[in-house]
N, C-alpha and C positions, 0 to 999 in steps of 0.2 A: 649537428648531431648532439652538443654538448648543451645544446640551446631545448632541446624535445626531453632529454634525458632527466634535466631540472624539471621542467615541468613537471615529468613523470612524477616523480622525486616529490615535490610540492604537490600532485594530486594526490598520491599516495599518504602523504603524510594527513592533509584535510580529512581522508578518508577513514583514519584510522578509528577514530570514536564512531561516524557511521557502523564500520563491520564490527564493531564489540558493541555496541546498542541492537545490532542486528542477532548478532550470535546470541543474546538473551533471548529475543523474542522467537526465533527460528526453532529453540529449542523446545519451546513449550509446542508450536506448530510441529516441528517431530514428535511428540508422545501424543498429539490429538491425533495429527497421522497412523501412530499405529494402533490407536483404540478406533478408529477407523476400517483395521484391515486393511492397509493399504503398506504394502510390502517398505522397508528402508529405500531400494534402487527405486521403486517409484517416488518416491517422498523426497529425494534429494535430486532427482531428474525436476520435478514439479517444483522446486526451489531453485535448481537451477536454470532453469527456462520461463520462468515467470515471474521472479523477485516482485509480487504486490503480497502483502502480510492480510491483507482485506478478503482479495479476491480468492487469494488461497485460503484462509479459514474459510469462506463463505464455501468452495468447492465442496469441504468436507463433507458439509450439511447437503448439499448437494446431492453428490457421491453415494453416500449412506442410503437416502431417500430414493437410489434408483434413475432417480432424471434421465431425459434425454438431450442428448450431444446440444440440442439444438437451446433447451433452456439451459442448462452449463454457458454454453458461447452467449447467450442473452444477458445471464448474468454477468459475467465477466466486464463485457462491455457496459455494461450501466455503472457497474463497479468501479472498470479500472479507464473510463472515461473521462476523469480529470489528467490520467499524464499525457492526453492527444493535448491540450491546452498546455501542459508544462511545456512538452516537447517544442510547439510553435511557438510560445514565449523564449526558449532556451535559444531559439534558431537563430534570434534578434539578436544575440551575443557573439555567434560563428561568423569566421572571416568570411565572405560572399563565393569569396572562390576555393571554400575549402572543399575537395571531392567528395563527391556522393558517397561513395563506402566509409568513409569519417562520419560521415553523420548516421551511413546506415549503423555501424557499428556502437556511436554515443546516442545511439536513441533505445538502443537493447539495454540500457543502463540507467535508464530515467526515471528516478524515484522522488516520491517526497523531499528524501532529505537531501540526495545529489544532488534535486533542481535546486534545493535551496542554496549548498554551499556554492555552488556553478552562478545563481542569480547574484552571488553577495560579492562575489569574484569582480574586480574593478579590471577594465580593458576589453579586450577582444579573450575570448574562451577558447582555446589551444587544443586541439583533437588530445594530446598526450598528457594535458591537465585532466582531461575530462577519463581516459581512459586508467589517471593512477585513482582517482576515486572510483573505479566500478572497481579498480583492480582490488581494492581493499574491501570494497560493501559486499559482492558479489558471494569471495569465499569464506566470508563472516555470516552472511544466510545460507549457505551450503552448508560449511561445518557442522551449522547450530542446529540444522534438522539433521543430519547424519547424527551429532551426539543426543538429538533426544529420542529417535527414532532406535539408537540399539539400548538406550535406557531404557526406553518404553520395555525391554526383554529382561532388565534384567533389575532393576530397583522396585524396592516396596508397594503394591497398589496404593496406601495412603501417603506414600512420598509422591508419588505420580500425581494422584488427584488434588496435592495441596501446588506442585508446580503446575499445574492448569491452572489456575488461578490467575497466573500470572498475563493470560491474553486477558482476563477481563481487567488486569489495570493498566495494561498497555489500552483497551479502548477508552480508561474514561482518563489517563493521564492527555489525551487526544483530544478528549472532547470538553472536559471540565476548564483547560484556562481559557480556552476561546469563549466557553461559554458563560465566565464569571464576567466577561469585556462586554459581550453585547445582552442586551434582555434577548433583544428577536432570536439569536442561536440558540440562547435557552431557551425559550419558546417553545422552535424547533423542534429541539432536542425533545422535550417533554412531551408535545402531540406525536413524534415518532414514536415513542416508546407507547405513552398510550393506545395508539394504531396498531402496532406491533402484539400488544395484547388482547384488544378485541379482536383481532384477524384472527386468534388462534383458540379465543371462545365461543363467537360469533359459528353457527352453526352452517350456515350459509359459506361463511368466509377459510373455517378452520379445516375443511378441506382442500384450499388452497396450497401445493408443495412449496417448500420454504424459498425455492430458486426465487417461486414468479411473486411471491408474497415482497421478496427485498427490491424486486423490479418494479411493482405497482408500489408499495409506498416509497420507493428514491425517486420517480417519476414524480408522482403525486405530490409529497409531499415537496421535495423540492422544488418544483413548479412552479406551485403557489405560491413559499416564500418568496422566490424569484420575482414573482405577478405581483403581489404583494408588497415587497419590501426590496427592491433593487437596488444595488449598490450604491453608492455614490460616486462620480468620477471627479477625480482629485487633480490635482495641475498644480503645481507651483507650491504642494502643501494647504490650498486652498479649495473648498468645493467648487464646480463648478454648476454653476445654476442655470 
């Protein structure tokens, strides 16, 4: 018992910068949520039960536009389709014989940055490791859209519109050091955005609703890159050829 409880203890502690890095950005997702129309109880139920910062801003756009269930669930999945790969990467670190309901429960908490602290974790990964860092990330993006969602009621429209800002540097503090490391991600990065804007000039294309627009160019263009320019696999710190 005193052996699970440390753990705890030690996930909970790894977690702490997670749920206050969370709580900034949650919050700006609360006040986009309620220029949405999209109630506080809904907006903190949809952070509670979803924890991806992507797929839920991308919902909004969603949402707004009307969609149906079926492009929602589409996007989602193209979206939130890298933490099936975290998730089966993570699995590789759980003891073999740890119960099913442990992992069902440490897979309801797999994010970017849990996988990362949990991947960086030397040993076998402990159900009660893994549950003090959700313990901590979890109500760090809950609070953060609850306090920006009753914001959204009651602070300045030009204090509101200047803390939105803050999802667009949370995407390029995301995108911009990966992409000063590789040309190809910058690349990427640059024919997406261009894609991005002919799809929404292009007369043909600009009737496309924004669900299926992030679905045909994350396919597309990811694809390619993929076709194009595939990893390299590495062994020993060396390529292997």
């Amino acid at each position: 018992m005193n052996d699970k409880i440390q753990q705890f203890r030690s996930g909970l502690k790894d977690g702490v910068p997670i749920g206050l890095g969370y709580l900034a950005v949650s919050f700006t997702f609360g006040i986009m949520a309620k220029k949405a129309e999209i109630s506080t109880l809904a907006a903190v139920v949809m952070s509670l039960t979803n924890l991806t910062s992507a797929g839920q801003f991308a919902a909004l756009g969603v949402i707004q536009n009307g969609a149906p269930f079926l492009e929602m669930a589409a996007v989602q999945l193209i979206i939130n389709l890298r933490y099936c790969l975290m998730s089966c990467s993570l699995s590789q670190k759980l003891d073999a014989k740890m119960p099913f309901f442990h992992r069902f429960l440490i897979s309801y908490g797999v994010t970017d940055e849990v996988f990362g602290v949990s991947a960086c974790r030397e040993g076998i990964l402990g159900p009660f490791y893994a549950y003090g860092l959700i313990g901590a990330a979890v109500p760090g993006w809950t609070l953060g859209t609850l306090l920006g969602a009753v914001s959204g009621d009651l602070l300045p429209a030009r204090l509101l519109s200047a803390l939105s800002v803050a999802l667009y540097g949370m995407f390029l503090a995301i995108v911009i050091p990966p992409a000063r490391e590789s040309r190809i991600l910058a690349g990427v990065v640059l024919v997406s955005m261009a894609a991005s804007f002919l799809f929404s000039r292009i007369p043909m294309l600009s009737g496309i609703s924004s669900g299926f627009r992030v679905i045909i160019l994350t396919v597309v263009i990811a694809g390619a890159a993929a076709c194009l320019f595939p990893a390299e696999e590495k062994q020993g710190g060396k390529d292997v050829s």
